[in-house]
C-alpha positions in Angstrom: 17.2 7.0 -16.0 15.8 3.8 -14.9 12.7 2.2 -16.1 12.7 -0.6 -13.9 14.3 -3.6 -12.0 14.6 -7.3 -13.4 15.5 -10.4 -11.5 16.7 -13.2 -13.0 16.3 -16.4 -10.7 17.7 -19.8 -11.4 16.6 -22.6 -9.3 19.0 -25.5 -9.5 18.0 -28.8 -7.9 18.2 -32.6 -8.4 17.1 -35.5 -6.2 19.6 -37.5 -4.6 21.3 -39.8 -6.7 24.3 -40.8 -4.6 25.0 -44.5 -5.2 21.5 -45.2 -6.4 22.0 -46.5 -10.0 24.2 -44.7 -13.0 21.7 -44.8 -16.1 19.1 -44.3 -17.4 18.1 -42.9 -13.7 20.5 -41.9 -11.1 24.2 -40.7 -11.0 24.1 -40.3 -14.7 21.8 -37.2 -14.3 23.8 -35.5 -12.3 26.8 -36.0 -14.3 24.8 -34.5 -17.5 23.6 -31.4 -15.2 27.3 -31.0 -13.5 28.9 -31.0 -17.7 25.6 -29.6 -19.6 24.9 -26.9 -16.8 26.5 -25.9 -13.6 29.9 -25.5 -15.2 29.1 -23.8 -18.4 26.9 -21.4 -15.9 30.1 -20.7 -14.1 32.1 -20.6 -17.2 29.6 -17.8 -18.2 29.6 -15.8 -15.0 33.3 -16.1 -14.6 33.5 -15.4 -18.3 31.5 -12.2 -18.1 33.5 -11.3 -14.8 37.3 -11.6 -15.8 36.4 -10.7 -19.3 34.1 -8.2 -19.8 34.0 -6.8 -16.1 30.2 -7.6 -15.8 28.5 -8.6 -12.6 26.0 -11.2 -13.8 23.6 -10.1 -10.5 21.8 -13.8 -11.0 20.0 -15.2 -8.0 20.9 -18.9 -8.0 19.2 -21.3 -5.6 21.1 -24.0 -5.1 19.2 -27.2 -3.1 20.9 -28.4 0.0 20.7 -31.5 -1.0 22.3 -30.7 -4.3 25.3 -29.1 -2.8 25.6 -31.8 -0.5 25.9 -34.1 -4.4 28.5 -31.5 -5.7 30.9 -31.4 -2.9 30.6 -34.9 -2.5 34.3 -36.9 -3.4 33.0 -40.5 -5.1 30.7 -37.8 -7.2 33.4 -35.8 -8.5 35.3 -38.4 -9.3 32.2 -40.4 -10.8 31.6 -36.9 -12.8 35.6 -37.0 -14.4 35.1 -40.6 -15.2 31.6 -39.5 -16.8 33.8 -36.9 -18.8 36.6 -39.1 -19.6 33.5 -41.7 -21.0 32.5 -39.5 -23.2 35.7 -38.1 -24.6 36.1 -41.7 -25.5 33.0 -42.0 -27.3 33.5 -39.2 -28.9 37.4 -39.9 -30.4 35.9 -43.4 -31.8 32.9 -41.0 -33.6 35.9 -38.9 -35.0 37.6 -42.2 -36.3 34.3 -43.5 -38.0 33.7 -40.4 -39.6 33.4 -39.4 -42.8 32.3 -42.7 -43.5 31.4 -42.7 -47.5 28.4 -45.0 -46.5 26.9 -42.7 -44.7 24.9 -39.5 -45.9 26.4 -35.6 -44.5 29.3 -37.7 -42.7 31.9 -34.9 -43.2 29.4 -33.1 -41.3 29.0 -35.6 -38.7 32.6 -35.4 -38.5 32.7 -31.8 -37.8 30.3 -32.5 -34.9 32.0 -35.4 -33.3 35.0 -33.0 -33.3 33.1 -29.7 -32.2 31.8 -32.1 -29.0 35.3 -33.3 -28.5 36.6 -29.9 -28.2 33.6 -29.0 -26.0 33.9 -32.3 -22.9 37.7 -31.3 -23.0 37.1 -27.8 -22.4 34.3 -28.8 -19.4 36.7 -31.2 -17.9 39.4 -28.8 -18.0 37.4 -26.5 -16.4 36.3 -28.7 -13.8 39.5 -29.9 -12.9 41.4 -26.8 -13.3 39.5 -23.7 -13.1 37.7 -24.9 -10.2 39.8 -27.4 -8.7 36.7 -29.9 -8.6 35.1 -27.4 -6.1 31.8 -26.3 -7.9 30.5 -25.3 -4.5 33.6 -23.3 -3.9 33.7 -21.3 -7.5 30.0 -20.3 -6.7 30.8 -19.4 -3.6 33.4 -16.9 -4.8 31.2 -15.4 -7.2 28.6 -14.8 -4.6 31.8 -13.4 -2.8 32.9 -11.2 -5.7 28.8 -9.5 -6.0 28.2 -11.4 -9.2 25.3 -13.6 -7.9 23.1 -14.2 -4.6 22.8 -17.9 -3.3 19.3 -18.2 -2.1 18.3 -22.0 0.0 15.5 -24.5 -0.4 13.9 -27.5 2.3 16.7 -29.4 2.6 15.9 -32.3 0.6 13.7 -30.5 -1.6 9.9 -32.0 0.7 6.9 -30.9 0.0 6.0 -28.2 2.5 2.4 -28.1 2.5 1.8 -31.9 2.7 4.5 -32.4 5.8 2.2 -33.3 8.9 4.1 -31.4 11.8 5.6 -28.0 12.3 9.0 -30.1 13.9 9.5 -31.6 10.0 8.9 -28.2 8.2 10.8 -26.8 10.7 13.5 -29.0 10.0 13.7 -28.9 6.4 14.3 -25.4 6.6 16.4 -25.2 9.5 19.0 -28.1 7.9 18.5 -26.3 4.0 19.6 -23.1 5.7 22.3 -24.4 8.0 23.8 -26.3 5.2 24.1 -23.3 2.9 25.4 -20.8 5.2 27.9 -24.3 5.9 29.3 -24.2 2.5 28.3 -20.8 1.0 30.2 -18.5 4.3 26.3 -17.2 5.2 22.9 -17.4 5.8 20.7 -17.4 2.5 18.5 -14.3 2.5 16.1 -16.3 0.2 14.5 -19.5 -0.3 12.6 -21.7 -3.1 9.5 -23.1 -1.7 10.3 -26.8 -2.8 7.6 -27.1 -6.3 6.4 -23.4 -5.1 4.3 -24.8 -2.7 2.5 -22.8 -0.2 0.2 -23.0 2.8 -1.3 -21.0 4.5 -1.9 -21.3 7.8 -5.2 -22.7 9.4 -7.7 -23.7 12.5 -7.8 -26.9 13.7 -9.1 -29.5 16.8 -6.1 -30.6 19.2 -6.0 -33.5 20.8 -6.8 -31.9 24.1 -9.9 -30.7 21.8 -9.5 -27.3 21.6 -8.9 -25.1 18.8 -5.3 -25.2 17.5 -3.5 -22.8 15.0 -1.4 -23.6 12.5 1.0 -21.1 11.7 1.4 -20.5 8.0 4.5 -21.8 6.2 6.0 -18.2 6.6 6.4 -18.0 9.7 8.6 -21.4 9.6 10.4 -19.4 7.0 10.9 -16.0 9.3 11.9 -18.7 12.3 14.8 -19.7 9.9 16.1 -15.9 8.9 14.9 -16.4 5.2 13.6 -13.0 4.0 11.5 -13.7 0.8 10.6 -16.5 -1.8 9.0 -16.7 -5.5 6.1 -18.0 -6.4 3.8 -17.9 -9.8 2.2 -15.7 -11.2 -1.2 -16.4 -10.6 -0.9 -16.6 -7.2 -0.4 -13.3 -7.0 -2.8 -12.1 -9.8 -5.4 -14.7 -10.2 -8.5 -14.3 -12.6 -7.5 -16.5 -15.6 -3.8 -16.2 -15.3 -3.7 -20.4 -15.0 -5.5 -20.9 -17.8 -2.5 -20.4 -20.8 -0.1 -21.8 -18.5 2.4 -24.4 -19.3 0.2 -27.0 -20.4 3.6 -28.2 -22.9 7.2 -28.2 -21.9 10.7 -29.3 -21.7 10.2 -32.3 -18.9 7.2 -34.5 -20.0 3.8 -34.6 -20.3 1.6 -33.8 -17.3 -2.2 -34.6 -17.6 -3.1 -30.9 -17.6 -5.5 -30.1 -14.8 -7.5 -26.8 -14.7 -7.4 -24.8 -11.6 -10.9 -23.6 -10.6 -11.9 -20.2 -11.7 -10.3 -17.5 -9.2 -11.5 -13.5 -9.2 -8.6 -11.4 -10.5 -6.9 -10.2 -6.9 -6.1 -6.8 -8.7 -2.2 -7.4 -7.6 -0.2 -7.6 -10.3 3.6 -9.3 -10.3 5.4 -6.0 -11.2 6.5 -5.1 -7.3 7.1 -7.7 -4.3 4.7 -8.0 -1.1 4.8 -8.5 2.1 2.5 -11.8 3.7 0.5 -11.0 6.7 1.6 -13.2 9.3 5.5 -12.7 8.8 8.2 -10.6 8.0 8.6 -12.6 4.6 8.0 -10.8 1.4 7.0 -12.8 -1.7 7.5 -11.8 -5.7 5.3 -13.9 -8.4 7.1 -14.7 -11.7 6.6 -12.3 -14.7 3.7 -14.2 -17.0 5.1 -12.9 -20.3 8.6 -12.8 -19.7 9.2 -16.3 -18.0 6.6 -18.1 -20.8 8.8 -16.5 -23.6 11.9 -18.2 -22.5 10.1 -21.6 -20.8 8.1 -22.9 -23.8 8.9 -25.3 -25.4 5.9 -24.6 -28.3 6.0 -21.3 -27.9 9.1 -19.7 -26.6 12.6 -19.8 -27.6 13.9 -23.3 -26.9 11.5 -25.1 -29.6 13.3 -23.3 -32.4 14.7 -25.5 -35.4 18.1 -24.4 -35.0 18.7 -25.5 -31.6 19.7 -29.2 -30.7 17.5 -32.1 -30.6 17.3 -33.3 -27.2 15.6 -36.5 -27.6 17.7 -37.9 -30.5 21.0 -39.5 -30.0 23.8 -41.6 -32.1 23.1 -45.1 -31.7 26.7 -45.6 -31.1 28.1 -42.8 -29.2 24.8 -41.5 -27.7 26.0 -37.7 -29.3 23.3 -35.0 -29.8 24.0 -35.3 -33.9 21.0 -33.1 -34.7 18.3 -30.0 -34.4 15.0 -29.5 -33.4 14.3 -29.1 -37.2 10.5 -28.5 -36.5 8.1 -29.1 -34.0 6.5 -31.5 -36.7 9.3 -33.4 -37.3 9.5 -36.9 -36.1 13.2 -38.1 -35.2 13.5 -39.5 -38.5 13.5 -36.2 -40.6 15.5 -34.0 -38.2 18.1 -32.1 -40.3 22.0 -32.5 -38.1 23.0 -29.7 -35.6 25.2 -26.5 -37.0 26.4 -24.7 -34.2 27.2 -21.1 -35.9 23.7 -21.5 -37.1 22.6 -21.9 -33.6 24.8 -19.5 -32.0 23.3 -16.9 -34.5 19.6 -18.0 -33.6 21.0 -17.2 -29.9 22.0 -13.6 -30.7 18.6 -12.9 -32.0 16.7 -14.4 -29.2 18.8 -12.4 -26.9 18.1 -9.1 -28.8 14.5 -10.3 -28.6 14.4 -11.0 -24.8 16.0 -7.8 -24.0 13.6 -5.8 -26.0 11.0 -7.5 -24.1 12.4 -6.8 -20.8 12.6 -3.2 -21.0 9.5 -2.6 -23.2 7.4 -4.7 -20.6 8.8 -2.6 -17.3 8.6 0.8 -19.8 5.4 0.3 -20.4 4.4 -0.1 -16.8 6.3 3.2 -15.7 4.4 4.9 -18.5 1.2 3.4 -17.8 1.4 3.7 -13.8 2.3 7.9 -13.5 6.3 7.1 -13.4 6.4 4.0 -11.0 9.0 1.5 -11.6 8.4 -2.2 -11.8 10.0 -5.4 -11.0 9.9 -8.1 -13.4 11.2 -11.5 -11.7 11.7 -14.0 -14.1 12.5 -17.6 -12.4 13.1 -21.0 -14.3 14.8 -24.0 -13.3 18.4 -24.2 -13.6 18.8 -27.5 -15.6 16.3 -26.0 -18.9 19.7 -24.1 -19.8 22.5 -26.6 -21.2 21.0 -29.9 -19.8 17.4 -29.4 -21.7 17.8 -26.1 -23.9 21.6 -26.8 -25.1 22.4 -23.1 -25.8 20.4 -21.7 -23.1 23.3 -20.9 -21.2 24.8 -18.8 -23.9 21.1 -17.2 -24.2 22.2 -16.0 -20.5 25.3 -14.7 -20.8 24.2 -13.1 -23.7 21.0 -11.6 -21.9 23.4 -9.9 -19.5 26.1 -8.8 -21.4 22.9 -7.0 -23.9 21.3 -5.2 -21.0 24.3 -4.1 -19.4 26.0 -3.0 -22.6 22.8 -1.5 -24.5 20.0 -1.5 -22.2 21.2 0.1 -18.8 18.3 2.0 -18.0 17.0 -1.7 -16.9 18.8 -2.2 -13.7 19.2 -5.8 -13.6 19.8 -7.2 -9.8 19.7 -9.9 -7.4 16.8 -10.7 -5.0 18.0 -9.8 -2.4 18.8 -6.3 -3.2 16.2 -5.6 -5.0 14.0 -6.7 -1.6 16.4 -4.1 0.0 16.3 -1.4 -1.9 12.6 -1.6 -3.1 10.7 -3.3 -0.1 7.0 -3.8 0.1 4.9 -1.4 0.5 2.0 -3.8 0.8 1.1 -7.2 2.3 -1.3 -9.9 0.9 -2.7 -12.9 1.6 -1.8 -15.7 -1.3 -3.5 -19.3 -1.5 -2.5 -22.2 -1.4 -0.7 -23.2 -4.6 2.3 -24.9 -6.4 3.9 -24.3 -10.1 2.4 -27.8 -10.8 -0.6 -28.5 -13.2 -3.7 -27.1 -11.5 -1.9 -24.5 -9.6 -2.5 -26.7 -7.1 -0.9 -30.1 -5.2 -2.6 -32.8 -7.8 0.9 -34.0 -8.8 2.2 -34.7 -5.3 -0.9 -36.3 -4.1 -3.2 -37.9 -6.6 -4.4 -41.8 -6.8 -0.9 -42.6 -7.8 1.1 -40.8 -4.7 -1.8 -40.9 -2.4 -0.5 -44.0 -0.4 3.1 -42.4 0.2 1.6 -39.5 2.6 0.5 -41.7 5.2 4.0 -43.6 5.4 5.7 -39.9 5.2 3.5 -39.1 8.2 4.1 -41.9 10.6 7.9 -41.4 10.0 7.6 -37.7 10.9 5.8 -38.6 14.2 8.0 -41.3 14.8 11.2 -39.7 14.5 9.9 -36.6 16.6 9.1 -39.3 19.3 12.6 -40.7 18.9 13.9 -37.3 19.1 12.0 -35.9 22.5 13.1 -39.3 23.7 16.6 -38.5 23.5 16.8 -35.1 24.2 19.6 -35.2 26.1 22.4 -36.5 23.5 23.6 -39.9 24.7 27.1 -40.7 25.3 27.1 -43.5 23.3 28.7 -42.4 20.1 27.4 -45.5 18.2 23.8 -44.0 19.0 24.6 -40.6 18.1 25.5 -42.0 14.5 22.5 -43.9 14.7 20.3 -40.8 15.6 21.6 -38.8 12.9 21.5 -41.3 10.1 18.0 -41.8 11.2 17.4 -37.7 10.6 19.3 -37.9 7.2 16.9 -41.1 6.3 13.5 -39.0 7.3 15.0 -36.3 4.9 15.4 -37.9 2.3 12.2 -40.2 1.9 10.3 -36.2 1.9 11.8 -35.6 -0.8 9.1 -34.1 -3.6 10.8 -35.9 -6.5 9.3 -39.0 -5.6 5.9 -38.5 -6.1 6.6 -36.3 -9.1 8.9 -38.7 -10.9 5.8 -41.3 -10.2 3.2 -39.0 -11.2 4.8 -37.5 -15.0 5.5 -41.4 -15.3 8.6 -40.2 -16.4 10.5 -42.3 -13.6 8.0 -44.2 -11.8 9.5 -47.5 -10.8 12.7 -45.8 -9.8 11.4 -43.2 -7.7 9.0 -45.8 -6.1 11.8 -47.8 -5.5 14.0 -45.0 -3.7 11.1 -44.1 -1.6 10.6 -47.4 -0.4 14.5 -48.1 0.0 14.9 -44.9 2.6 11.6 -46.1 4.3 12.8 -49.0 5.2 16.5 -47.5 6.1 14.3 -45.4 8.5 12.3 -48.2 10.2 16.0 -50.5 10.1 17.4 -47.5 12.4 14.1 -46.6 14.1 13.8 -50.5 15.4 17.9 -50.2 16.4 17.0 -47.3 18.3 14.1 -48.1 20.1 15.4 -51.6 20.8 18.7 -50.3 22.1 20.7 -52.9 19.8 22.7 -50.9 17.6 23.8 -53.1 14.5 27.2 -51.2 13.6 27.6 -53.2 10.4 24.5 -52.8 9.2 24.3 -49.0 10.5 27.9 -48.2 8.3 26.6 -49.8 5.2 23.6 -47.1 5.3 25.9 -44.4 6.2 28.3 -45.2 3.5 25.5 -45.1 0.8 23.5 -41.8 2.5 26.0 -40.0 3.7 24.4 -36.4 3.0 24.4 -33.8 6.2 27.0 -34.5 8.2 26.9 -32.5 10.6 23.1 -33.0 10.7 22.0 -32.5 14.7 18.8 -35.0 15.4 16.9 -32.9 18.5 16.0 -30.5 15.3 12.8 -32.7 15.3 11.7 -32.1 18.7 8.2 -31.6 18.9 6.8 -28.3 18.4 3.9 -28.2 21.0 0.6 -27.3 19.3 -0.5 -24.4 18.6 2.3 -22.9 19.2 4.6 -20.8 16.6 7.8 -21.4 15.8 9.2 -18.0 16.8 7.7 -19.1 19.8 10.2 -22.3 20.2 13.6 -21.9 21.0 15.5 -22.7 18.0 17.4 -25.6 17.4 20.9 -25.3 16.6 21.3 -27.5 13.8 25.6 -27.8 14.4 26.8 -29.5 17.3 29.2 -26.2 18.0 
């Protein structure tokens, strides 16, 4: 007998980092992601699969402009030279060690040895499970039922902030042409870039009358995507915001209270429909996502797992453990892996106690009604961040399915299927960000990046209606479409984050301003007629992401007007 459903949702995403600087921000951090992450994740579906003849039913989100990274040739061979790096680094740690000089360096020895073993095994993995193909392997697991691809805005922009329907439109409309591209079909669901959401609104045209906006929905409908997560106190409200993640695994962010909100009476434990669209929405479990997200409180801030922040000084090898969270880097204790694998079956019997007790208690409390609990985290906090996280997974789905079957554990998509809504609401505008609001993309910091984003969504609209018959000029088709790839990319959210958490500030102000002025270069070309084919191939060869990217899918969207309303733009030049 079921108690309930549960949804597991990973959200993998990155900025892009092609040929914009190797370390300490750039190529570097997809490499760690590609060998820390997205190939141990495989490993562990594929693993659970072939060997245990499990169905991992995760829901992965995979950006577009992350997929674009990963099936991207100077990458993948960036990524095997990143490997072969390391394997180096490691062999001289396993000829240094034991060093009698040196206090615990059998120990150290043991590690440099259990790493070696471990970049081998990922690179022959890489190169030989998957042929170098990580798009492909996930496609055939989505083929095989084992997970559900869900899509994003292309390049990850902020939604809410975007100025015109044509630019939302298009991030949309490219994400989701680009995964059905590489993935065989159209993505049922979608990640609101930052879960950002806005609704829609009345405003003064330029002809001066009243205007309507059409909620971001309704973009998403336009663009066949079915559903999308959001937090949980966007769906419950009341004081759900103020426990929230004020700590975590990626920085500090000045933490930012959102205003008090009356308790909706909704609760996360079933999906809902939105008003204005055939689009449902599902709000991340409180409990169960805070228990595995925390660094202070949940799972990955444990002693026994590895030490993030500390490295060699030599090889630049995770030696050691978290220890405690009062430990400075000095006193941490080194890493033992059997210790840590045993702290991982625990907090997997844990987690799966929770699970079922949390949608048991529901269906008791709630005259035998079953729940959903949707859990959602990004991708990179299992491996990259939280070193045994991905193990926590596999282990989390082997438990449930082995022990706990009465907790039906499936993708988004069916569980949207099988249990739709039975209720629409209206949610507010919101993020997953500090405030529950948009402080971290637009604050004193960002604040002079939204006008620039705005003038080069009018202006490559205007370029686009200008040219809406496709010229026969092949070097201005090239030029169109590089300008597109350009707008894309300079929307991306990263770069106000990045310069917000101060985590990467210089770097992402930098990248902003280098695709801004790649967009006016082009722009001018454009508009000027003088198409500079050196200077246009030296762009293309550094941003080369969306190729078959169609311009006219930033036609303007006449006011007032919704996009169901406009005939869609075909995003592939059939």
């Amino acid at each position: 007998m079921s108690v309930g459903q549960f949804v597991f949702m990973l959200h993998s995403h990155l900025p892009y980092y092609r040929k914009a600087g190797m370390w300490p921000f750039g190529e570097e951090n997809l490499y760690e992601c590609m060998c820390e992450t997205y190939v141990p994740l495989l490993n562990a579906i594929s693993e659970l699969y072939e060997e245990e003849g499990i169905k991992a039913k995760l829901t992965v989100g995979i950006t577009p402009i992350l997929a674009e990274q990963l099936i991207d040739e100077h990458l993948k061979e960036g990524f095997i030279e990143y490997l072969d790096s390391r394997i180096k680094q490691v062999s001289e740690d396993l000829e240094r060690y034991p060093d009698p000089n040196i206090a615990n360096s059998q120990h150290l020895k043991y590690l440099a040895k259990y790493y070696f073993d471990w970049f081998t095994h990922i690179k022959d993995s890489f190169i030989n499970k998957y042929g170098k193909d990580l798009i492909g392997a996930f496609k055939k697991y989505q083929d095989l039922g084992c997970i559900e691809i869900t899509t994003s805005g292309a390049t990850h922009g902020f939604s809410p902030l975007l100025a015109t329907d044509a630019n939302l439109n298009a991030q949309f409309s490219v994400g989701s042409q680009t995964t059905k591209k590489l993935f065989g079909k159209k993505a049922k669901g979608c990640w609101l870039p930052e879960c950002a959401y806005r609704q829609g609104y009345e405003y003064i045209g330029k002809d001066g009358e009243k205007k309507w906006r059409p909620a971001i929905e309704l973009t998403l409908q336009n663009n066949d995507i079915q559903y999308f997560f959001t937090e949980s106190h966007v769906i419950e409200g009341g004081n759900s915001i103020g426990n929230r993640r004020v700590v975590g695994v990626y920085g500090n962010i000045e933490y930012i209270p959102l205003p008090e909100r009356e308790a909706t009476g909704y609760d996360t434990y079933s999906a809902y429909w939105l008003p204005d669209a055939q689009v449902a929405v599902m709000g991340r479990n409180e409990r169960a996502g805070y228990q595995v997200w925390s660094a202070a409180d949940g799972y990955p801030g444990d002693g026994c797992y590895r030490e993030f922040h500390k490295k060699d000084d030599k090889s630049g090898m995770h030696y050691w453990r978290i220890t405690s969270a009062s430990a400075g880097l000095g006193d941490k204790m080194l890493y033992d892996p059997v210790l840590a694998m045993s702290q991982i079956n625990l907090n997997s019997d844990h987690y799966t106690t929770l699970i079922y007790h949390l949608l048991n208690d529901y269906k008791n409390s709630h005259n035998g009604k079953e729940g959903l609990v949707m859990v959602s985290f990004d991708t990179e906090l299992f491996g990259h961040w939280w070193f045994e996280g991905v193990e926590f997974i596999k282990q989390v789905i082997k438990k449930l399915n082995q022990y706990l079957p009465d907790v039906q554990m499936m993708t988004a998509g069916e569980y949207i299927e099988k249990h739709p809504p039975k209720e629409a609401i209206q949610i507010p505008e919101s993020s997953w960000g500090q405030g529950g609001h948009f402080y971290v993309w637009n604050n004193n910091l960002t604040e002079w990046m939204w006008p620039i984003i705005h003038g080069c969504e009018k202006r490559m609209s205007a370029i686009a209606d200008a040219y809406d018959k496709v010229p026969e000029d092949k070097l201005m088709q090239r030029a169109l479409a590089q300008l597109a790839r350009e707008n894309l990319l300079l929307q991306s959210s990263d770069w106000p984050f990045l310069i917000t958490t101060w985590q990467a500030k210089d770097y992402a102000t930098e990248r902003f301003n280098e695709h801004v002025h790649r967009f006016e270069v082009i722009a001018d070309m454009i508009e000027t007629g003088c198409i500079n084919e050196e200077k246009l191939a030296e762009i293309e060869d550094i941003d080369n992401c969306f190729a078959d990217i169609n311009y006219r899918v930033y036609k303007t969207i006449p006011e007032g007007k919704f996009p169901q309303d406009v005939e869609k733009v075909q995003l592939l030049n059939k």
